[in-house]
N, C-alpha and C positions, 0 to 999 in steps of 0.2 A: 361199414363203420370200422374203425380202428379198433384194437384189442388194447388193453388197461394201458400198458407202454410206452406203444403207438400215441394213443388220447391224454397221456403225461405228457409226453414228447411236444404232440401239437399243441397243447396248454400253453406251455412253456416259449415256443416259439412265438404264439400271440399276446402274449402277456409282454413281452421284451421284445416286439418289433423286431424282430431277427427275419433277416433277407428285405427290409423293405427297402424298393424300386430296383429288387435284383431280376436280374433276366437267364443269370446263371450260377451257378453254385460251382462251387472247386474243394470236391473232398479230401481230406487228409486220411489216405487209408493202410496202415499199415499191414494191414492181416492179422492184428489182433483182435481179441474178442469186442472190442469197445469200438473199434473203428470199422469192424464190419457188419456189425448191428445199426450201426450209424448210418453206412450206406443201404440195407435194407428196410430201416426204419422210413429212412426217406423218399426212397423210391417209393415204399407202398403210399406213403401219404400222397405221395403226387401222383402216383396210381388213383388214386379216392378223391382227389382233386383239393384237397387238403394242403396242398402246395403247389406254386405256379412255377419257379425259376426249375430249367432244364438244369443238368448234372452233368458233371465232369468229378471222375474218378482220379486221384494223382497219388502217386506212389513214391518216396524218397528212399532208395536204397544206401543207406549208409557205407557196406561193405564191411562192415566191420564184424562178421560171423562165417566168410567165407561164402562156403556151397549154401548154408541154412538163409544167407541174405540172398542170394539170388532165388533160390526157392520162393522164401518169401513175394519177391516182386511175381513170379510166373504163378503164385495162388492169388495175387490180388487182381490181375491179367485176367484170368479163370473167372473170379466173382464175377467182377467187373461185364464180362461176355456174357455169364449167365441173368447178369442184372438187365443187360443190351442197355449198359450206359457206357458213356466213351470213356477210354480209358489213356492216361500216359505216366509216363515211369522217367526216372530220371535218377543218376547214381553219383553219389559224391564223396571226395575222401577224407574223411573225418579225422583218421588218424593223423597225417601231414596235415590238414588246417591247423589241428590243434599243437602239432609241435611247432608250427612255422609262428603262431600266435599264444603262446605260453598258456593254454586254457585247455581245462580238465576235458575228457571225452566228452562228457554231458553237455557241456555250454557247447563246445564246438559242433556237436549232433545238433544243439538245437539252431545254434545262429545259420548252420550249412540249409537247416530242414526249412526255417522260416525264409532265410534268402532264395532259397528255390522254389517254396513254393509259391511266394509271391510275384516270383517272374512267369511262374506257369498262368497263375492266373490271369496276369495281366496278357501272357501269350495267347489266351483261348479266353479273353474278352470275360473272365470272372468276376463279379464285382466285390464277391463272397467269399472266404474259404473259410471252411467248415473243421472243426476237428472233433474228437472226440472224449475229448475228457470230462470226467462225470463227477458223481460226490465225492467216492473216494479219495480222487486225485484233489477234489478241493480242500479235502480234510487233509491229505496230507502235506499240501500246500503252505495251508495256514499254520500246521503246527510245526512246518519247516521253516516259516520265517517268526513264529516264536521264539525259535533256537536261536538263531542269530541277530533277533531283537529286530522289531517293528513297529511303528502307527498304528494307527486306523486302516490307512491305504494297504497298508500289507497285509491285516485283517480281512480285507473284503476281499480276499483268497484270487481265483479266477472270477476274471465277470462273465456273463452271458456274450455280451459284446466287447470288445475291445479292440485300438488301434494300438499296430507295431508298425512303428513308420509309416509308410504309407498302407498298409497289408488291412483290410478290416479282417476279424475274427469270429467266428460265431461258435457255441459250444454249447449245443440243445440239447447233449445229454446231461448234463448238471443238475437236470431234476430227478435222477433217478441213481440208485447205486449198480456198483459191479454185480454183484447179487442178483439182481433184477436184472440187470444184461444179460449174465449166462442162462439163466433160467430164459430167456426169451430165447436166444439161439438154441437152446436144447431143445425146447417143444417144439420147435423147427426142425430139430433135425442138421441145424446147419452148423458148418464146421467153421476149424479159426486156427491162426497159427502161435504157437507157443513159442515166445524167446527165453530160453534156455538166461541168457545172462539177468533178466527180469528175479531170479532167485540170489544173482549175487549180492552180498548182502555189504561189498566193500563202497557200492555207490549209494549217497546217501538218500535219495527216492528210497530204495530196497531195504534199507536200514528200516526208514520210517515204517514203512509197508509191512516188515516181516518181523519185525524187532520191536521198535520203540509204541504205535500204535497197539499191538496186541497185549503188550504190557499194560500201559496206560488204561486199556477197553477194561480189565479184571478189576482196576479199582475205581472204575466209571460206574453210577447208578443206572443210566441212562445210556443210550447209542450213541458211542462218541461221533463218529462218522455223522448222524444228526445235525448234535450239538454243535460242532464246527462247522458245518453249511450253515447251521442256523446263524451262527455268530459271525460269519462270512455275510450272510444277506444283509444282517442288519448294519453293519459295518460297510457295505455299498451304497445303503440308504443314506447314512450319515455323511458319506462320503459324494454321493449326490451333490446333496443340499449344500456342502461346501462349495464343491466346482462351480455350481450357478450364481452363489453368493460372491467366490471370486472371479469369475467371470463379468459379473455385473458393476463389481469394482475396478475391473481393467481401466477401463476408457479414463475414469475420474483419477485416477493415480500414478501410470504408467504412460511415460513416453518413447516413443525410440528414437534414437538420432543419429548419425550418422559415425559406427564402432563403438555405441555407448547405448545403454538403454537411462532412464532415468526413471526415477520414482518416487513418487511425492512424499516426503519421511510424516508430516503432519497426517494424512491420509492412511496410510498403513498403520501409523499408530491406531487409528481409530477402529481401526478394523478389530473382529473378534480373533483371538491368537489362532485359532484354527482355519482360519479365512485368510487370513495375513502372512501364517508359512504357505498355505495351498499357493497367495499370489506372489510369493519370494520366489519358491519351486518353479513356475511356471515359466517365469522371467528367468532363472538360471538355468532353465531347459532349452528357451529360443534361443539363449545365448552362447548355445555347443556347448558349456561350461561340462557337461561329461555328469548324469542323473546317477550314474552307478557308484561316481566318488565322492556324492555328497551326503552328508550325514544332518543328523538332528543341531547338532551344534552351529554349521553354517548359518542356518534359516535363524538359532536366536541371536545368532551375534549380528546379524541383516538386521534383523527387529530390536536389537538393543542401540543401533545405528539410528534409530527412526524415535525411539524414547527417549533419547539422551541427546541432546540437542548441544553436542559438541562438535563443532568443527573441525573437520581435519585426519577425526579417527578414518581408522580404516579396519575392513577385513580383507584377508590374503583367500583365494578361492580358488577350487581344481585348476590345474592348465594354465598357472599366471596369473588369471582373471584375479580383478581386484571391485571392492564396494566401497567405496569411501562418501563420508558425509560432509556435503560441498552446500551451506547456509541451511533452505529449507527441503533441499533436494538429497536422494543417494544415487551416487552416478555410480552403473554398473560399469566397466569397461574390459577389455578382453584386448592379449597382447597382439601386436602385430608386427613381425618382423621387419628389421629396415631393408629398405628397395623391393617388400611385397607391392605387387603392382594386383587391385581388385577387378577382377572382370564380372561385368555383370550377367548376372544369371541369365539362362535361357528363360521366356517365358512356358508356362506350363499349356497345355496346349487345353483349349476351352471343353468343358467339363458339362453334362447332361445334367441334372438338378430332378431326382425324383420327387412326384407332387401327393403323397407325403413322402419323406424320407430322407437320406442324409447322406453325404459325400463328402470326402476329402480334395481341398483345392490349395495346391499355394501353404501347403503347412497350416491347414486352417479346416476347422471342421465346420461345415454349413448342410442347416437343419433348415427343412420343409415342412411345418404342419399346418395342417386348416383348424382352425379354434369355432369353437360353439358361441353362438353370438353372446351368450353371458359372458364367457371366456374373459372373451377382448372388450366389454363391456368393464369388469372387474379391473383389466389392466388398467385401461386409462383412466379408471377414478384414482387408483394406486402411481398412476405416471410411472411409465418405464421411460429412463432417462440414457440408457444405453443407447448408445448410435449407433450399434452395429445388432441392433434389431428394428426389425420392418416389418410396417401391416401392410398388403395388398388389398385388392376388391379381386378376387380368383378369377368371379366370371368373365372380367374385362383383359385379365392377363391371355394375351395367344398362345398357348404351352407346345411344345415344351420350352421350360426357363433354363437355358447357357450361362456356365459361371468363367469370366474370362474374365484376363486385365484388360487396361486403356488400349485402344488402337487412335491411331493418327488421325483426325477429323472425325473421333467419334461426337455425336450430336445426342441432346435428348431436350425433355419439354419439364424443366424444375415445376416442382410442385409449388402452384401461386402462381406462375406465368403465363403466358398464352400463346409464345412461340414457342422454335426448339431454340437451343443453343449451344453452340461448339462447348463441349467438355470443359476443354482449358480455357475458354477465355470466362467462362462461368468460375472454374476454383481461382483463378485471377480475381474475379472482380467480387467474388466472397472473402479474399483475402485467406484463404485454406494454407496451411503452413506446407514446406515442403517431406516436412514427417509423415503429415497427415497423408499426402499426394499418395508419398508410396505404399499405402495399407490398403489403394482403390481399388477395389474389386468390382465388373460390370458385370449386373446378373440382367440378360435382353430375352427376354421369346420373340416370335416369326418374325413380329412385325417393327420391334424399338427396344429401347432402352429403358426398364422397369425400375432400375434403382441403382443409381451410382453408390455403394455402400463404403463407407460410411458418411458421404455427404447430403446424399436429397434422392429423393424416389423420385418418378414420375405423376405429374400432374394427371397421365391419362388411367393411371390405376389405383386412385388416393381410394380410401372407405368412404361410403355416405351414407345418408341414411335410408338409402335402397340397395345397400349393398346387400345379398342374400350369404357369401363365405369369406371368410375369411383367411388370407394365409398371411402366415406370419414366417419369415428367416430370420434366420441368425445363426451370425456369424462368430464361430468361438476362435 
């Protein structure tokens, strides 16, 4: 059995679906105390069987402390051997990124740490990479983007999971404080490395940490540390129910077309204001329009485009991009130099689909879960009118399910028909717009083609009323 930590730990990991259809994990360890309890936390669980995906140890050497950062890499070498998990190291120059790119040490450490690690991952077949960050760092998260004014979004602190580009994230100590880390490696007896600059108090992490925080705790009734994970959680949930809200507003509001996106201004007015910047944001996100230079203002002068039913206005947006109100429509549009010649992208090379669990395809996040026959019972009296979700019959799909694009005579059997039929001459004679074409995604197992998404699934995997499971995707 796991000891209190350990059985937080795993809680935490079950509860938030962290690692699921992972076959390996890719640790962020630095030789601190947080990141090395992290890797012995896990190891034991997976020792106890409490865990299934195998480990990979990675190590990002900054350089930025001299001799004390190569140290560092040969103590986490060290764990790592004693753990007999594999390990790789990797050293990068943070000082020239960050003057070659105008950005403080901080960001440049982290965009160097996150680009690196996510190449290791994808080098040593990770699906996962793991890091360590726990309550503290959520409290001081949240009340570092108090300072410089935030949402909701910026409330819900760290998540458990989250995507950076393409990199998934997972951060299973969040259920527990620093506190409760070093007290764990102490009754262990195990050791950890100290950064020496973690006390300067010129970066602003170390302010909060050493400064502003302890201040604050003196005229707090309660654990501030707490209080902020708490108001962090609740602020995820809220934040939830938004994303699925506008997500489920996509398809009915939002078009793309060809260097333009478009979106229906009658439709987004209708939307709840919280729902309606979530689907502005979203839209000026696929648009490259650049998330870090957009503020509170963009999203209502979008939404005041959509309630004022004046033609012709316009908003001016990061990077040239422009939003202007064209009858019932707001046509996004982004500039593009004269004599750019567009090449079209590589396609991305077809993707394994865990049955439950969730992957990145194509800038698109797609989810796998089996529903309880009430479940999907509930949805269909409610009508889920989204096209970019699907019920299966599980037992009739051959698994594993491949998320790929169109290929050239690809064929399948539409649901209602009783042959197959060439791909394209079926979105011909459905009349499918050519916006729509390019959103196709083909999800097939061993044997065919289960659902051309977002036009028609297959006939030979529809629900009946013998169906015994149900799986349901979707496509964000």
């Amino acid at each position: 059995m796991p000891d209190r930590l350990e059985g937080t730990v795993a809680e935490f990991i079950r509860r938030h679906g962290l690692f699921a259809g992972a076959d390996r994990i890719l640790l962020a360890v630095s030789g601190g105390a947080d990141s090395i309890a992290l890797a012995h936390v896990l190891v034991t669980l997976k020792a106890q069987g409490w865990l299934e995906p195998d480990l990979v140890c990675a190590h990002i050497n900054h350089q930025l402390r001299g001799p004390a950062s190569d140290a560092d890499e040969r103590f986490v070498v060290e764990q790592a051997d004693q753990l007999k998990v594999p390990v790789v190291a990797r050293a990068v120059e943070v000082r020239g990124y960050a003057q070659a790119h105008r950005l403080s040490i901080e960001t440049a450490a982290r965009q160097l740490r996150l680009t690196n690690l996510g190449a290791l991952a994808r080098g040593h077949r990770c699906t996962w990479v793991c890091t360590g960050h726990q309550k503290n760092d959520n409290a001081e998260t949240v009340l570092h983007r108090l300072l410089r004014g935030t949402g909701f979004r910026g409330l819900a602190g760290i998540r458990p999971m989250r995507w950076v580009g393409d990199l998934r994230l997972a951060s299973p100590l969040l259920c527990v404080t620093r506190h409760e880390i070093v007290q764990y490696l102490e009754t262990r007896d195990l050791r950890w490395r100290e950064d020496q600059t973690n006390a300067d108090t010129a970066y602003t992490r170390n302010y909060l940490r050493h400064k502003l925080l302890p201040f604050l705790q003196q005229e707090a009734q309660g654990c501030l540390t707490e209080e902020l994970s708490a108001l962090a959680a609740s602020a995820q949930k809220l934040h939830d129910r938004v994303e699925r809200e506008a997500e489920e507003a996509w398809s009915r509001v939002v078009e793309h077309g060809e260097g333009k996106i478009v979106i229906r201004a009658p439709g987004l007015a209708a939307l709840p204001e919280l729902v309606a910047v979530e689907l502005i944001r979203r839209t000026l996100v696929s648009m490259a329009v650049g998330e870090r230079d957009l503020v509170q203002a963009h999203y209502r002068s979008i939404l005041q485009l959509a309630r004022r039913n004046v033609g012709g206005e316009s908003v001016p947006l990061p990077r040239g991009s422009l939003a202007r109100r064209e009858g019932e429509q707001i046509v996004l549009s982004t500039p593009r130099p004269t004599g750019t010649v567009v090449l079209a992208a590589a396609s991305p090379a077809p993707t394994t689909l865990p049955v439950p669990g969730r992957i990145r395809f194509a800038e698109r996040e797609i989810e796998a879960r089996i529903l309880p026959q009430g479940e999907f019972d509930a949805a269909r009296i409610e009508g889920d009118k989204s096209r970019f979700v699907e019920h299966l019959d599980l037992d009739r799909v051959k698994q594993p399910i491949v998320v790929r694009t169109r290929r050239p005579g690809d064929r399948f059997r539409p649901l209602g028909m009783t042959g197959e039929k060439r791909i394209g001459k079926f979105l011909t004679t459905a009349k499918v717009s050519r916006d729509l074409r390019e959103q196709i995604l083909i999800f097939a197992d061993r044997e065919r083609i289960v659902w051309v998404c977002p036009i028609r699934m297959s006939e030979q995997v529809k629900v009946t009323e013998s169906t015994q499971r149900i799986l349901q995707l979707t496509v964000r």
